[in-house]
Backbone bond lengths (Angstrom), bond angles and torsions (degrees), N, CA, C in turn:
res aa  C-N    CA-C-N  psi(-1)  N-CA   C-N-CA  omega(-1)  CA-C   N-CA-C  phi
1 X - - - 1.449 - - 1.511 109.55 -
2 X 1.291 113.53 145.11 1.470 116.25 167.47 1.447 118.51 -72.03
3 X 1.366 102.10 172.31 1.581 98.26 178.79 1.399 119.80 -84.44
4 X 1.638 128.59 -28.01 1.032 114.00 152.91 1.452 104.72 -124.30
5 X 1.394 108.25 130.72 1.590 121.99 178.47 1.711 104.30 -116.56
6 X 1.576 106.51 157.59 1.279 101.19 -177.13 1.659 85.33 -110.48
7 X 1.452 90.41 -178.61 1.736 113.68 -155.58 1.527 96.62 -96.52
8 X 1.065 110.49 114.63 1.327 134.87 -173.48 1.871 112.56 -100.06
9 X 1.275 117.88 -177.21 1.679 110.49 173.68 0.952 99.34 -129.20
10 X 1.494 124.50 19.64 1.411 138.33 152.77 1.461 128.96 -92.70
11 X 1.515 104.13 24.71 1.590 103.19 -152.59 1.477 111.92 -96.65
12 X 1.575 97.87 128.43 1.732 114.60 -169.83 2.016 103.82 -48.42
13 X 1.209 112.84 -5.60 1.534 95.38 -175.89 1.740 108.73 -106.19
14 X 1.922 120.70 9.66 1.126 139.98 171.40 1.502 110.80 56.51
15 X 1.991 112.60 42.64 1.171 108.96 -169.36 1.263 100.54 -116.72
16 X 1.563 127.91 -3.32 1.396 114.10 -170.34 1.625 121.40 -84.03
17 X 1.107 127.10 109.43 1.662 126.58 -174.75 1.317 93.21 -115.12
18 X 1.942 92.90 170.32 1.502 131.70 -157.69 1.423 85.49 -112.37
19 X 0.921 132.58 155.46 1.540 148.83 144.19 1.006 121.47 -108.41
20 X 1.344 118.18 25.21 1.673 150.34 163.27 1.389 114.48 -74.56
21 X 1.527 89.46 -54.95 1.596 126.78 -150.29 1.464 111.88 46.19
22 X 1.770 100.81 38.90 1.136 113.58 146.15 1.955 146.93 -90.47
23 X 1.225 107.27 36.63 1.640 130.71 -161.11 1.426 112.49 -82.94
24 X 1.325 156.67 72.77 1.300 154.27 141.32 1.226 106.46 -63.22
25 X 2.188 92.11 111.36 1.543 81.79 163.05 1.747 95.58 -125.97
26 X 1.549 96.68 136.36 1.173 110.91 -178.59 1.729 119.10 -73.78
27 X 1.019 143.77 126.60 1.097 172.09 -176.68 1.639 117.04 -55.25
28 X 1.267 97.07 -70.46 1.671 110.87 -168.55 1.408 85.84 -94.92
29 X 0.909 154.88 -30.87 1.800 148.12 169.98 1.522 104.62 -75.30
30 X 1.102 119.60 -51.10 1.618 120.48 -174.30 1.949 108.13 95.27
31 X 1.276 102.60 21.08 1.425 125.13 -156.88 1.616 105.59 -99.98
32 X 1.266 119.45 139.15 1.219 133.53 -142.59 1.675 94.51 -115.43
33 X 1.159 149.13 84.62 1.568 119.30 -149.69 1.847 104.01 -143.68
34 X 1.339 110.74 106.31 1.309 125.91 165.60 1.506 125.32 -43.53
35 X 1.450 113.35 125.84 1.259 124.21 -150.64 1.324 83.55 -89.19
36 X 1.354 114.99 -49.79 1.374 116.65 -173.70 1.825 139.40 -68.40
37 X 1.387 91.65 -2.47 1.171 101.26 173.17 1.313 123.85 -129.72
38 X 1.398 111.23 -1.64 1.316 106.73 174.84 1.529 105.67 95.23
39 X 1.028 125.31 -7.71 1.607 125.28 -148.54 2.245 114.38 -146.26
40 X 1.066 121.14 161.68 1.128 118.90 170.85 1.489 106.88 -51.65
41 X 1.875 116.43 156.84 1.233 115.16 -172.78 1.524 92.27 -90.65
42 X 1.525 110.21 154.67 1.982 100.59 172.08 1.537 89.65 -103.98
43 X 1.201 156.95 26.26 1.255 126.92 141.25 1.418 103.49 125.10
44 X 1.649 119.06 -138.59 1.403 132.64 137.63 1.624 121.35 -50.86
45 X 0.780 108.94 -16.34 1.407 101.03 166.56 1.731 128.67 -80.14
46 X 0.738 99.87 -24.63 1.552 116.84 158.52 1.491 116.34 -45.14
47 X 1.725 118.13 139.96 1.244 101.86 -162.12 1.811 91.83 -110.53
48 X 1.239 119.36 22.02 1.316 136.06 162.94 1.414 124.81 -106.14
49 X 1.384 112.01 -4.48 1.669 125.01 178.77 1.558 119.83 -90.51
50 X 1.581 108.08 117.92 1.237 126.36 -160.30 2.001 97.08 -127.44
51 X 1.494 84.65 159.49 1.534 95.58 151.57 1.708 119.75 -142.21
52 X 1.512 80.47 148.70 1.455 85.27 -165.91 1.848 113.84 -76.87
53 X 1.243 98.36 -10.57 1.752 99.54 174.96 1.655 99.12 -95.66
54 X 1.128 121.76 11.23 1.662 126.82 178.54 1.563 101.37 59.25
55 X 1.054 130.73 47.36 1.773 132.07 -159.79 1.614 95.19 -111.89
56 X 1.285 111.60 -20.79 1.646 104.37 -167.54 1.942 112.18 -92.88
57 X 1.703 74.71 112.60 2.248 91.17 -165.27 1.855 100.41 -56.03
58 X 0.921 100.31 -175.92 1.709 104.76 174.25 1.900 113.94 -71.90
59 X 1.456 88.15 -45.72 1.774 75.66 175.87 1.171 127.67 -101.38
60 X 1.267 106.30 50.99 1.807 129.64 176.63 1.298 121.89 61.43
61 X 1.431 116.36 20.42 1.333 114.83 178.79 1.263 97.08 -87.35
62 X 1.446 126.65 174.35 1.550 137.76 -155.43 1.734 108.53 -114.69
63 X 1.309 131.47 73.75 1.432 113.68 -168.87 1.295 136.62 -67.67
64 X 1.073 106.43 26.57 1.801 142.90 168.34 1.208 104.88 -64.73
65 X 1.337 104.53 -63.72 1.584 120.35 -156.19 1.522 107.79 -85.37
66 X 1.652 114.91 -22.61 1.025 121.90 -179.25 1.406 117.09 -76.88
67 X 1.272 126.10 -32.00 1.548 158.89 -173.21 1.415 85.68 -64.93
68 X 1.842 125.24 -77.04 1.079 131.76 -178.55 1.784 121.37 -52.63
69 X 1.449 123.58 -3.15 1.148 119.81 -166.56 1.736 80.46 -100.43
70 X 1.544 104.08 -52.99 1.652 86.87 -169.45 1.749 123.48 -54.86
71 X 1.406 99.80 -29.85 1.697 101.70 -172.89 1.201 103.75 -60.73
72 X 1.298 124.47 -34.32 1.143 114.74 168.44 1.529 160.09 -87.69
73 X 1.442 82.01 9.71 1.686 100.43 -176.80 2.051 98.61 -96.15
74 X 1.407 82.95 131.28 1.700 119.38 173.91 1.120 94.52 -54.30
75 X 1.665 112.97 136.23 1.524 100.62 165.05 1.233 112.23 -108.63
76 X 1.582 117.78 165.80 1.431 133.60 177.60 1.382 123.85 -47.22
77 X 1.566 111.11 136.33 1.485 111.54 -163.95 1.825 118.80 -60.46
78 X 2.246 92.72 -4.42 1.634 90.70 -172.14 1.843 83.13 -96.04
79 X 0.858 157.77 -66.22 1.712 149.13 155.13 1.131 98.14 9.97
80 X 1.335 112.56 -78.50 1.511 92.60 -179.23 1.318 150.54 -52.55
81 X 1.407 110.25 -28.41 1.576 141.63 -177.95 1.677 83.26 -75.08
82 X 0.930 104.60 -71.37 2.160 95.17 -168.37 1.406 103.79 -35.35
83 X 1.817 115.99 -59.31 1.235 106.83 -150.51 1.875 101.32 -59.23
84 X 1.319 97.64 -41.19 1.586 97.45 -171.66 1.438 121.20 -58.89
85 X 1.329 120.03 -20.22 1.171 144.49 176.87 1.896 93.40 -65.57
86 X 1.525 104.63 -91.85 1.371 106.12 171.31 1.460 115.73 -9.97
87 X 1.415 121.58 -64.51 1.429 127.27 178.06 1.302 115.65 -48.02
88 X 1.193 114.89 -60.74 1.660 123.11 -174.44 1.593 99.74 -57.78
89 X 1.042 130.61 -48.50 1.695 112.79 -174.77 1.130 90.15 -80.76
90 X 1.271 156.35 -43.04 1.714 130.54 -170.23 1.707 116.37 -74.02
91 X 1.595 108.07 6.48 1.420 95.13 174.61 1.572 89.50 -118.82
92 X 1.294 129.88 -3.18 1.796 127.49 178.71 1.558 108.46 -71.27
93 X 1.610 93.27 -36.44 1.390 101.92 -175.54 1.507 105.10 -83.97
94 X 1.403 135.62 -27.68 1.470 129.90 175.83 1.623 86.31 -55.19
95 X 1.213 116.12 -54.53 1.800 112.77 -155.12 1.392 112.44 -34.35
96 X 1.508 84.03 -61.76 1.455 112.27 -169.39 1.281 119.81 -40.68
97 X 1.804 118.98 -49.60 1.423 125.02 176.42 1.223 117.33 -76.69
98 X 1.640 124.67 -4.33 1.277 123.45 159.61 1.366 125.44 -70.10
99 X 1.714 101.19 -30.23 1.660 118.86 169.38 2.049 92.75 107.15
100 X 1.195 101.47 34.75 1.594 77.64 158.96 1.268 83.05 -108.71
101 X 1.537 100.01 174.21 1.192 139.37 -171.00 1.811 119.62 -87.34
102 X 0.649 111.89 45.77 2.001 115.85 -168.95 1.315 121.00 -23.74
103 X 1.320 107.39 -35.67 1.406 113.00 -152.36 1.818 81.95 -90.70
104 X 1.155 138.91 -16.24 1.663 131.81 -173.78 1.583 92.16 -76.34
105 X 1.262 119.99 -34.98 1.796 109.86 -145.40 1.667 101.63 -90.31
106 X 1.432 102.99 -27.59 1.890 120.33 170.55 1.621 85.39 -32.83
């Protein structure tokens, strides 16, 4: 998948509906095809095109896919340094109120 894809009635997460409940999707064509019009469906552009996980943004990009782009991005080697940072003083300070001594074991 790309990183930003628009919302199709082909969509791998099986959320895009008609509020027509006009949706033929053809099979052996791979064809997307409006009952109601006689004609191929155009997608998000449709003023009957919904999703049922509410994922589809205003300008037809898919926020499914977008959700999935962030989970997956690696974070930066300074992200990391903070978070670990963060950690190390919240367990110096557990030490501390136990009464060891931190600054000896450095």
């Amino acid at each position: 998948m790309s990183m930003v894809e628009t919302c199709s009635p082909l969509c791998p997460f099986r959320a895009f509906v008609c509020t027509k409940k006009a949706l033929i999707i053809r099979r052996k064509s791979g064809l997307a095809f409006c009952a109601w019009t006689g004609d191929e469906c155009i997608g998000y552009k449709c003023q009957f095109a919904a999703c049922a996980k509410h994922a589809l943004l205003p300008d037809g990009t898919c926020g499914m896919v977008l959700r999935l782009a962030e989970k997956r991005r690696s974070p930066s080697i300074e992200e990391e340094a903070l978070k670990l940072e963060s950690e190390y003083r919240a367990l110096r300070d557990k030490l501390r109120r136990l009464g060891v001594d931190v600054e000896s074991l450095e």
